[in-house]
C-alpha positions as CSV (number, residue, x, y, z in Angstrom):
1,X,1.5,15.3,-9.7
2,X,5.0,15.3,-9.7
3,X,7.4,12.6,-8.4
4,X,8.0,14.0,-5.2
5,X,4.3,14.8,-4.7
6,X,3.7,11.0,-5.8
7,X,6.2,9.8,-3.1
8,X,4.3,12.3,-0.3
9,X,0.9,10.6,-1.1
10,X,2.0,7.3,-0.9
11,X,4.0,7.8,2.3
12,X,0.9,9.2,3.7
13,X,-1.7,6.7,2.3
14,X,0.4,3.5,3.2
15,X,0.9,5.3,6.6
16,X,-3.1,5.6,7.2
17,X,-3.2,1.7,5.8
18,X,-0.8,0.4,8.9
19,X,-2.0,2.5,11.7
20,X,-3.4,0.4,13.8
21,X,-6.0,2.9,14.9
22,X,-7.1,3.8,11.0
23,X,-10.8,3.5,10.0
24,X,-12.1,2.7,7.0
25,X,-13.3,6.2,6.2
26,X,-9.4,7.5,6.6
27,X,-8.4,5.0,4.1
28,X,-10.5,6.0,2.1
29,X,-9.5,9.5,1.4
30,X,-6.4,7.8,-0.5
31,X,-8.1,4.6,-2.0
32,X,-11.3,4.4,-4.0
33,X,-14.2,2.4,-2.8
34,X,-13.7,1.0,-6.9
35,X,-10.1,-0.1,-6.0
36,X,-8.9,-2.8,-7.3
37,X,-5.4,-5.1,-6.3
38,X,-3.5,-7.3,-8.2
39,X,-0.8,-8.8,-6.4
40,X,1.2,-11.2,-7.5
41,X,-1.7,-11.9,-10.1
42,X,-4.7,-12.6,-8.3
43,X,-6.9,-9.7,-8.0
44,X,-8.7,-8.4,-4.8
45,X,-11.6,-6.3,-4.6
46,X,-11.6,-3.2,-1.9
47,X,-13.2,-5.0,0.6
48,X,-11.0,-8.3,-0.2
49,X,-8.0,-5.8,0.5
50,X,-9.4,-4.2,3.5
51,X,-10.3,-7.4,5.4
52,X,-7.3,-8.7,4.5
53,X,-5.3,-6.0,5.7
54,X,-7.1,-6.1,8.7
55,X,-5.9,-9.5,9.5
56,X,-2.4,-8.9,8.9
57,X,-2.6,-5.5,11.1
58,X,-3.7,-8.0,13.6
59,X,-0.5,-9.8,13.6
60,X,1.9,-7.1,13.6
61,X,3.4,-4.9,16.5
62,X,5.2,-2.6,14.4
63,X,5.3,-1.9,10.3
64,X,8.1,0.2,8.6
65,X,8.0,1.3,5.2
66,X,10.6,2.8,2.7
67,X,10.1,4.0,-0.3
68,X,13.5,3.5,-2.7
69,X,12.0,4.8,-5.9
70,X,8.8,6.7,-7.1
71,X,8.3,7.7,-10.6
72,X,4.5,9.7,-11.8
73,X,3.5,10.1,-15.0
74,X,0.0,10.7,-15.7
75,X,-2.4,9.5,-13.7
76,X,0.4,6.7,-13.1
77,X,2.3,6.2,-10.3
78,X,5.3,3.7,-10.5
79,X,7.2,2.6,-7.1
80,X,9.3,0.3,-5.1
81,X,9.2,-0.4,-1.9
82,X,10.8,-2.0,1.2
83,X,8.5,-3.0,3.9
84,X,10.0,-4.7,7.3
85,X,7.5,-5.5,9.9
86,X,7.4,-7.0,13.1
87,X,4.8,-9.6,14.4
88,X,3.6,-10.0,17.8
89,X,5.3,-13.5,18.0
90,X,9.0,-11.8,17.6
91,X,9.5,-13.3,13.8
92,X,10.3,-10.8,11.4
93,X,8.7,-10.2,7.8
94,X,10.8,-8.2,5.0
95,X,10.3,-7.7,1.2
96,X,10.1,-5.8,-2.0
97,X,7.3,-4.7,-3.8
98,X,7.4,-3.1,-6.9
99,X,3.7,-1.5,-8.0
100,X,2.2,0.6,-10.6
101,X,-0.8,2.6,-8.8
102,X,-3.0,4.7,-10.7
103,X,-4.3,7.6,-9.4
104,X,-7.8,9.4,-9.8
105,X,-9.6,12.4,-8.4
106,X,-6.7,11.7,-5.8
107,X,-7.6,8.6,-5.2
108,X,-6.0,5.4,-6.5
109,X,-8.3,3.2,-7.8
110,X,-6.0,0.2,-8.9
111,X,-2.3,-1.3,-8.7
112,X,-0.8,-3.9,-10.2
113,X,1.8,-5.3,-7.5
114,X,4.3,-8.4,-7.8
115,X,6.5,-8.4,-4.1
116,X,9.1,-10.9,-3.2
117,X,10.6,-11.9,0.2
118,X,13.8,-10.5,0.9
């Protein structure tokens, strides 16, 4: 895929990952049930990151994502992104994340992910 199809799919996937009303079959037609997360160096299984996720969704009354760059090359995709959400308490949450995903049978099935607080 090309860098502007790479930027598509990931607006799409991380849109089905923060709507509230996602299941975990829509998921996962962009992730792989094999998927595997390391953030910041500790590694999550699919599940780990699904349950997880889940929890945060819980807090949150509204997400916003922005992509500012998206590079593919292979099966590799490379990206940063903003995310700025809102919590049902009124405090804010904002930071960068900058990730490698890989990408296969159109699915990604890892990313290696270090994000900071802005």
């Amino acid at each position: 895929m090309d860098d502007a199809e790479a930027a598509l799919f990931l607006e799409k996937a991380f849109e089905t990952l923060f709507d509230p009303k996602s299941t975990e079959k829509e998921v996962l037609e962009f992730f792989s049930p094999r998927y595997k997360q390391d953030l910041n160096g500790k590694v999550y299984t699919f599940r780990q990151f699904l349950d997880s996720l889940a929890e945060l969704k819980k807090q949150l009354r509204s997400t916003r994502i922005r992509f500012t760059s998206v590079m593919s090359s292979g099966d590799t995709i490379a990206e940063v992104h903003v995310v700025q959400a809102l919590k049902k308490d009124g405090t804010t949450l904002k930071f960068k994340v900058m990730a490698f995903q890989t990408v296969e049978k159109g699915r990604i099935t890892k990313v290696e992910e270090v994000n900071c607080p802005l």
